[in-house]
C-alpha positions as CSV (number, residue, x, y, z in Angstrom):
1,X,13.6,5.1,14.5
2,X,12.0,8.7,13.2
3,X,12.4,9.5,10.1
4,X,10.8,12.3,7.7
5,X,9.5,9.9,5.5
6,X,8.8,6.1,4.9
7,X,10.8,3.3,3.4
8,X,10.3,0.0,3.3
9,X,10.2,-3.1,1.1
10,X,7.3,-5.2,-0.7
11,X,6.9,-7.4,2.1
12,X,8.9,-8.8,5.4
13,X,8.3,-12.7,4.4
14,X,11.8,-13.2,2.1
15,X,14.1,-15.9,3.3
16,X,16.9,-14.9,1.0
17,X,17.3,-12.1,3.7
18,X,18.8,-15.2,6.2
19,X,22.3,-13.6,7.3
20,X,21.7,-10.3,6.7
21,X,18.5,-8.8,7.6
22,X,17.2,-12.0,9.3
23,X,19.8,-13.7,11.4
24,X,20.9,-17.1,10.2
25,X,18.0,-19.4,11.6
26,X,15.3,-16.9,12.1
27,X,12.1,-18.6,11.3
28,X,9.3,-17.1,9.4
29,X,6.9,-16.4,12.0
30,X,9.9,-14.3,13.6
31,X,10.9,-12.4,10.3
32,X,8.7,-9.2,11.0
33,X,10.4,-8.8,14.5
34,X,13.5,-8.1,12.9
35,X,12.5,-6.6,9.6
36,X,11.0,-3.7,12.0
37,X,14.2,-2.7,13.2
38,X,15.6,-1.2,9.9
39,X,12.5,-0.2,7.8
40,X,9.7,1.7,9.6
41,X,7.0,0.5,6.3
42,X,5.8,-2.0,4.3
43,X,3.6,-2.7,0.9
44,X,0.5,-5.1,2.0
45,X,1.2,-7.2,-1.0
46,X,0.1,-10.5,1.4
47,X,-3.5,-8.5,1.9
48,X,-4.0,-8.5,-1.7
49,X,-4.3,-12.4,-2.0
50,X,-5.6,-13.0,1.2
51,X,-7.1,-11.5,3.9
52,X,-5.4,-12.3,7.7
53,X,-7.1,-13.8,10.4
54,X,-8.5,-11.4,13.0
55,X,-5.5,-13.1,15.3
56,X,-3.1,-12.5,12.6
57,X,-3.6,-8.8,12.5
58,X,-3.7,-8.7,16.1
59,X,-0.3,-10.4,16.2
60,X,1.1,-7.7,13.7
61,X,-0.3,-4.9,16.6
62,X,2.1,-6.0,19.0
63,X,4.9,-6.4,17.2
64,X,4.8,-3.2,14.9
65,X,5.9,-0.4,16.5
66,X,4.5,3.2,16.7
67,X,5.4,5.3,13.8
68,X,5.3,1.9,11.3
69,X,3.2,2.0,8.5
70,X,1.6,-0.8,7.1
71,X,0.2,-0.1,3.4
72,X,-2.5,-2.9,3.6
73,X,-3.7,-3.8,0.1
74,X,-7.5,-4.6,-0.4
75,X,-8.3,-7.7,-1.5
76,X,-8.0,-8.3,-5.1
77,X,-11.5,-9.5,-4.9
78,X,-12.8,-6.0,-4.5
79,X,-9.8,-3.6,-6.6
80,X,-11.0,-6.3,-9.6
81,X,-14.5,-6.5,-9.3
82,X,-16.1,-5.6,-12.5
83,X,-18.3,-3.1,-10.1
84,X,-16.1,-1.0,-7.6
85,X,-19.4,0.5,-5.9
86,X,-20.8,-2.3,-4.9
87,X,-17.8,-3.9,-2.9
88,X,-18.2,-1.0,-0.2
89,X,-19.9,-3.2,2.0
90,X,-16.5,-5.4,1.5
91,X,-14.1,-2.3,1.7
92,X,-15.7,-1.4,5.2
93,X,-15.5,-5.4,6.6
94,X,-11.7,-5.0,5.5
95,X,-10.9,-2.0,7.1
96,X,-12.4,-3.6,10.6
97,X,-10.3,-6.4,10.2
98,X,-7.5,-4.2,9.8
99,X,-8.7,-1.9,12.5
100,X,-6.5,-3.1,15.2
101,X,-3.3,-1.3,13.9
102,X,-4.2,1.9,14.4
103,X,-2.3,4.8,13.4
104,X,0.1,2.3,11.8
105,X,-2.5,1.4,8.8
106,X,-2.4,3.3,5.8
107,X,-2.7,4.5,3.4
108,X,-4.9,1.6,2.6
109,X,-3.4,0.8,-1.4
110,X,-6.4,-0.1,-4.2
111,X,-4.9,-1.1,-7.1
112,X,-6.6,-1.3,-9.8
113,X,-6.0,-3.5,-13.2
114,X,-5.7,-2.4,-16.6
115,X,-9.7,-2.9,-17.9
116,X,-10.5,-0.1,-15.0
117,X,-11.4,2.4,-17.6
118,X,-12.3,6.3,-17.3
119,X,-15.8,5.9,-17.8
120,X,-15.7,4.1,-14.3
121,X,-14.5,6.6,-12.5
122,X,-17.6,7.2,-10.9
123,X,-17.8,4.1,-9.3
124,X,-14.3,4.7,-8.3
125,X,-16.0,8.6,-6.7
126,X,-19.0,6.4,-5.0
127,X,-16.9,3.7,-3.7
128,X,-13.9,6.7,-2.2
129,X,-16.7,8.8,-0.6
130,X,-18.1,5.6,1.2
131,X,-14.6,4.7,2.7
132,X,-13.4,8.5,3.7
133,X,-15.7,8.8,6.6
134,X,-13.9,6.4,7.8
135,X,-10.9,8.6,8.0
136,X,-8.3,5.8,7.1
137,X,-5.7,7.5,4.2
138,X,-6.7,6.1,1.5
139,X,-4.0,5.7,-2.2
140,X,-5.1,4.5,-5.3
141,X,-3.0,2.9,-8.5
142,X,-4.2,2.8,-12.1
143,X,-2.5,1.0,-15.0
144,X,-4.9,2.1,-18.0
145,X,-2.9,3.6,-20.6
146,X,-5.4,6.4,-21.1
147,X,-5.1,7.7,-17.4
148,X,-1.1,8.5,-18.7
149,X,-1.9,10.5,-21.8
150,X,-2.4,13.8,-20.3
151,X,-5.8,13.8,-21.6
152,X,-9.8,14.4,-20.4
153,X,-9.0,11.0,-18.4
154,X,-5.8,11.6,-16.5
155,X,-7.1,15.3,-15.5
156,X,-10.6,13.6,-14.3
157,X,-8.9,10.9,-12.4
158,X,-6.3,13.4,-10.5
159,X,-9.1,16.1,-10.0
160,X,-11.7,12.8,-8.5
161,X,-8.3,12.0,-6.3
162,X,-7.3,15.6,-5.4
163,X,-10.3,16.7,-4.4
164,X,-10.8,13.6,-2.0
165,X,-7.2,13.9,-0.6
166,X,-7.1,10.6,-1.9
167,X,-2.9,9.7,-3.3
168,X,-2.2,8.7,-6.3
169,X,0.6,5.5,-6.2
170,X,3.8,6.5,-8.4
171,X,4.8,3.1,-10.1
172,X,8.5,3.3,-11.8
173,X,9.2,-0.1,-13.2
174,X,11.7,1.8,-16.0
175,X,14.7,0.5,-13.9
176,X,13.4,-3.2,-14.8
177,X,12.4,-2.8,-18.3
178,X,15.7,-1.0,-18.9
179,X,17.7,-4.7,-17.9
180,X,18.5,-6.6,-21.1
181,X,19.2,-10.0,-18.7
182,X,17.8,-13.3,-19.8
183,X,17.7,-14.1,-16.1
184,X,14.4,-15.8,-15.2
185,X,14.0,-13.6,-12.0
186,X,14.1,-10.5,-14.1
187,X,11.9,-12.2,-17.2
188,X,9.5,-13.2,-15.0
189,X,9.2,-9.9,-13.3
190,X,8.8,-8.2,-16.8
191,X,6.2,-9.9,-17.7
192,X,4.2,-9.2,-14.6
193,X,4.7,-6.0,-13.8
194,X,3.3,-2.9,-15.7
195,X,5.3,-0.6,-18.3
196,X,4.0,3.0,-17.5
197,X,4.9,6.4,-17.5
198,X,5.8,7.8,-14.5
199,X,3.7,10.2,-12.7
200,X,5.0,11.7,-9.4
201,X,1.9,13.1,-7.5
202,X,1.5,14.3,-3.9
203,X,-2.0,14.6,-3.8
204,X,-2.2,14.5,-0.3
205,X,0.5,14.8,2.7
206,X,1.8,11.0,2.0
207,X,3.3,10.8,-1.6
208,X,3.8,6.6,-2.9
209,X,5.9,5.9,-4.9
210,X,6.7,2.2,-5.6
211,X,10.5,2.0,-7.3
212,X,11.0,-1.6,-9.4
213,X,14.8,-1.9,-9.5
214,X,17.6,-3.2,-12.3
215,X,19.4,-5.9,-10.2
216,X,22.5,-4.7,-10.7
217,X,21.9,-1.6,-8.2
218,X,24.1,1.0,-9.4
219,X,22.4,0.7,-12.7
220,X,19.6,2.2,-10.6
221,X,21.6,5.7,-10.4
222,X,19.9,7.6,-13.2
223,X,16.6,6.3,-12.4
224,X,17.1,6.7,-8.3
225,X,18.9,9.9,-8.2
226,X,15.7,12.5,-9.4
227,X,13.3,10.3,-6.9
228,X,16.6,11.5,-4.2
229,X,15.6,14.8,-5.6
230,X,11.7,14.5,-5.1
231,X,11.3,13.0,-2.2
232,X,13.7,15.2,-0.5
233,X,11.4,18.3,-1.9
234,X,8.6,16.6,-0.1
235,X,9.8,16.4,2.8
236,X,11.1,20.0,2.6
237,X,7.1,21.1,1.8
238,X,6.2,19.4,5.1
239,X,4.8,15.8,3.7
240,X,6.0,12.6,4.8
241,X,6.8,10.7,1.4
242,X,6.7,6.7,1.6
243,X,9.1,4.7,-0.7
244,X,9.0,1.5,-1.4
245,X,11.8,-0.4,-3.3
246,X,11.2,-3.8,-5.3
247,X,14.0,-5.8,-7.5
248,X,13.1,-8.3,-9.8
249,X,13.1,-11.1,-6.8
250,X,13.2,-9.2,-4.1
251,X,16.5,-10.3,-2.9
252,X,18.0,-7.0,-2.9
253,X,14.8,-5.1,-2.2
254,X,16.6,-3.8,1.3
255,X,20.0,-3.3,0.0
256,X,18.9,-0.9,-2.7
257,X,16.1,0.5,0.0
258,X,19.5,1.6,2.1
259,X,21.1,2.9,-1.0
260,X,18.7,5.4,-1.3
261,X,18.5,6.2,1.9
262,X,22.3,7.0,1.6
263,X,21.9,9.1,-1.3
264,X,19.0,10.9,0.1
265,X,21.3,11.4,3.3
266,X,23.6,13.5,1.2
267,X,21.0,15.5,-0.2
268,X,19.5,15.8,3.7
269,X,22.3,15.9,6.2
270,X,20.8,14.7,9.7
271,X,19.1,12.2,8.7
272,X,19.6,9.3,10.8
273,X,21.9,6.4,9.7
274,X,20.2,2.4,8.7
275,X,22.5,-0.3,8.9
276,X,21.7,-4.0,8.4
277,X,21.6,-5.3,12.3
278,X,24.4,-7.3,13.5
279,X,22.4,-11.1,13.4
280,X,24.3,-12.2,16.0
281,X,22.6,-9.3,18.3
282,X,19.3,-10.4,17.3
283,X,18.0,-13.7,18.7
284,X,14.7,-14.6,17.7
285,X,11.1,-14.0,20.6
286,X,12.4,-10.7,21.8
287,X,8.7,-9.2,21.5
């Protein structure tokens, strides 16, 4: 599948997709065969909490295929270290284990929590300029409050990133905090996921955006529609955007994923169709 830019989902491993990404009976070892086939990327959310056997990784080799990109998380045990510079050693080991994907790894996603404060921003330099020779692309998301208030922090942060050619992730979790639901799936997402402004920035030649959904979709449309916009202005300037799509459980992360790639096909004719695959063409072990 080639397409101008990247779109993909939190994660493959979501058994609510049985019977429409995943044919009915797929089992969980077989889910990343299929989820392949529509979305050429992924979040490394499973990196985050634990790293993957050397076999693991190997596995994921064979069956993703050229052009897929895998936005591997580093462990939280370095992103929340209370000392950034002196997980390098850590940073390196990671990206070894996570050598054997090649051109599909990357950007490699640190995500840092909401003590990471401006005044450790050189760590964050010391701990960038260690990595970069290793010429992995490299994206990096804050959630302080003070690198949002268009102050001496924010510019220091974005000049530290765009001098690097190191991304800065675009979180937009208004969607979410705009739904009024006392469902648990959306309560519990509010109360885990961060309530930001959104800063669009294309730093480098692979923009991230990560887009937390409403779960009723097309109470996405105001929220979805400029990112339609953006994104198709990136990819106009020559960059290769990635997109990832969340909603509160995840259940219609890939619906609302090919809603926007309908949208964005209006706004770019060309662009090649994604369809949910017909389950009862896929049969699980055909890699």
């Amino acid at each position: 599948m080639l397409l101008p830019y990247v779109l993909g989902c939190p994660s493959w491993s979501e058994p609510a997709w049985l019977g429409s990404l995943y044919p009915a009976g797929t089992t969980s070892s077989a889910f990343l065969e299929h989820y392949v086939r529509l979305f050429n990327g992924v979040e490394g959310n499973t990196t985050f909490y634990a790293r993957p056997s050397a076999e693991t990784v190997q596995r994921w080799a064979r069956l993703m295929p050229e052009g897929f990109q895998f936005c591997a998380k580093f462990p939280r045990d370095i992103s929340h270290s209370s000392d950034l510079a002196a997980q390098v050693t850590a940073a390196q080991q990671f990206v070894a284990l996570m050598s054997p994907l090649g051109q599909r790894l990357g950007p490699l996603w640190l995500q840092l929590p909401a003590r990471f404060e401006a005044k450790q921003l050189g760590a964050l330099a010391c701990f960038l300029d260690e990595l970069i020779p290793l010429a992995i692309p490299l994206a990096v998301e804050v959630r302080n409050l003070a690198f949002f208030e268009r102050g001496e922090a924010e510019r220091s942060l974005n000049r530290l990133l765009h001098e690097r050619g190191v991304e800065r992730i675009c979180l937009d979790s208004r969607p979410l905090f705009s739904c009024q639901s006392r469902d648990a799936a959306v309560l519990h997402a509010q109360s885990r996921k961060p309530r930001l402004p959104v800063r669009p920035a294309a730093f480098s030649l692979r923009p991230q955006v990560r887009f937390i959904g409403h779960p009723d979709l097309l109470a996405n449309e105001p929220f979805l529609m400029p990112w339609v916009a953006k994104v198709a202005q990136w990819i106009e300037e020559g960059r290769t955007p990635h997109l990832y799509l969340h909603t509160p459980d995840n259940h219609q992360a890939p619906d609302l994923a090919l809603h926007f790639h309908a949208r964005l096909q209006e706004r770019l004719p060309g662009l090649a169709d994604l369809h949910f695959p017909a389950p009862e063409v896929l049969q699980p072990g055909l890699f």
